[in-house]
N, C-alpha and C positions, 0 to 999 in steps of 0.2 A: 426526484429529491423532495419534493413539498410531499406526495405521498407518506414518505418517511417519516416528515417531520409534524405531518398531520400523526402518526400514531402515539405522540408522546400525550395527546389532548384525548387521548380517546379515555374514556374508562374502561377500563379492566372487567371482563364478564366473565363466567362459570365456564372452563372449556372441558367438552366433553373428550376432545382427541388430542392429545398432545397439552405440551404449554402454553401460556401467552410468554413474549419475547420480556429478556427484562433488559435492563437501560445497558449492559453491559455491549447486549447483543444490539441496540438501535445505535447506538451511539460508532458502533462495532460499522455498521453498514452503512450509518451517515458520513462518518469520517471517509471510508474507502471510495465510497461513491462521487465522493467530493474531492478525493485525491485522482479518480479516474475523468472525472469532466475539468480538472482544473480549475476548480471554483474555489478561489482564494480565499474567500467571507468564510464560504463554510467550513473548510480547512479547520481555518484561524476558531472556527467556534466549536465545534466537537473532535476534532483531533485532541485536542487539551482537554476536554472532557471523557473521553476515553483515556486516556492516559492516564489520569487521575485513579481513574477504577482500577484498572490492569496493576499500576502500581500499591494499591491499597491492598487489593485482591493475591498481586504475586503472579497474575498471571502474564507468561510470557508472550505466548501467541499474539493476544489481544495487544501487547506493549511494543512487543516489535510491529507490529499494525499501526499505530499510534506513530511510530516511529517516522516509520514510512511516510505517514501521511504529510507529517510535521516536517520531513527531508521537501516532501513536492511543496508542501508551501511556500517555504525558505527558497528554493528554486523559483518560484513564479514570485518572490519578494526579490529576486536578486540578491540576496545571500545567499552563495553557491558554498560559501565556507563551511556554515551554520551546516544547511541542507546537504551535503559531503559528509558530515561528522554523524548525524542521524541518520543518512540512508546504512552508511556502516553498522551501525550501533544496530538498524534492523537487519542487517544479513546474518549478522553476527550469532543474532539470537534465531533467525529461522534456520542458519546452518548447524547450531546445536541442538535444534529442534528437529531436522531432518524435513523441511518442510521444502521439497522440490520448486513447486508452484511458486510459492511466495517468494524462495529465492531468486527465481525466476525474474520474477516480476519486481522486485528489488533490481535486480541488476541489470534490469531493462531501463529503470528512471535511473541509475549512475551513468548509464551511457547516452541518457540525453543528456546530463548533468553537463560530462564531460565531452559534448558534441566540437568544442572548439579544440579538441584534444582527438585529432582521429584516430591517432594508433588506440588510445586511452579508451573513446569511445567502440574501437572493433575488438578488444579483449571483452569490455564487458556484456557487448552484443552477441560476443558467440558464447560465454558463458552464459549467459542467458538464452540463447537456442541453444545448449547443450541440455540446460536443464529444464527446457519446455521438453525438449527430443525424447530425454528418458524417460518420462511420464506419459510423453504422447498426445500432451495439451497442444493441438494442432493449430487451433486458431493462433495461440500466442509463439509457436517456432516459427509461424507465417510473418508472424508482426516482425519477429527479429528479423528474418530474413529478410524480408524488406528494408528494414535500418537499416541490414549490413550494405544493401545491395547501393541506396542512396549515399551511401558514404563514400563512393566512388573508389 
């Protein structure tokens, strides 16, 4: 994470191959990053600052990311309400976006959301290995599987 957030200090030099990343995209990988280690601080500081862009910009992808991240926060703030109404508002828009993975990965944190809910939590964990399964992203149908199996 500090790697990341060393790139915002760096300046900017001539690149011969490709891009340099612009804030849409750091902001894009601090947020996620920070939604995958559960780090509430950073959540709370660039989750809202991608969001800002995404929504300024139109873009969806990057807003339902945002979404997501600002659902795990509220989650680890204990507003399960909050963090319910934004994990949807992100599936919402990766299921019109067709994005397998991400839905995936969405409907993996609703069903920790909803862990004190088991049936609640085993729809959204197989939904979530369903659409790890059709893509083939093995690591994470592994993960669900695992969930489902701990749910007894």
């Amino acid at each position: 994470m500090q790697s990341l957030q060393e790139g915002f200090e760096k300046q900017g030099q001539p690149v011969n191959f490709g891009t340099m990343a612009h804030d849409h995209e750091m902001y894009l990988n601090l947020a996620d990053t920070a939604m995958e280690l559960r780090d509430e601080v950073a959540i709370k500081k660039y989750a809202p600052m991608l969001e800002e862009l995404a929504m300024r910009d139109n873009h969806k992808l990057y807003l339902a990311i945002a979404h997501r991240a600002q659902g795990v926060g509220l989650h680890l703030a204990g507003k399960n309400a909050e963090a319910e109404m934004r994990l949807h508002q992100a599936l919402e828009i990766f299921t019109e976006l067709g994005c397998r993975w991400q839905m995936g990965r969405t409907l993996f944190e609703l069903a920790q959301l909803s862990a004190k809910k088991k049936a609640k939590a085993r729809e959204y964990f197989l939904q979530a290995l369903s659409a790890f399964e059709e893509i083939q992203a093995v690591h994470y149908a592994e993960q669900a599987r695992s969930a489902l199996s701990s749910l007894g």
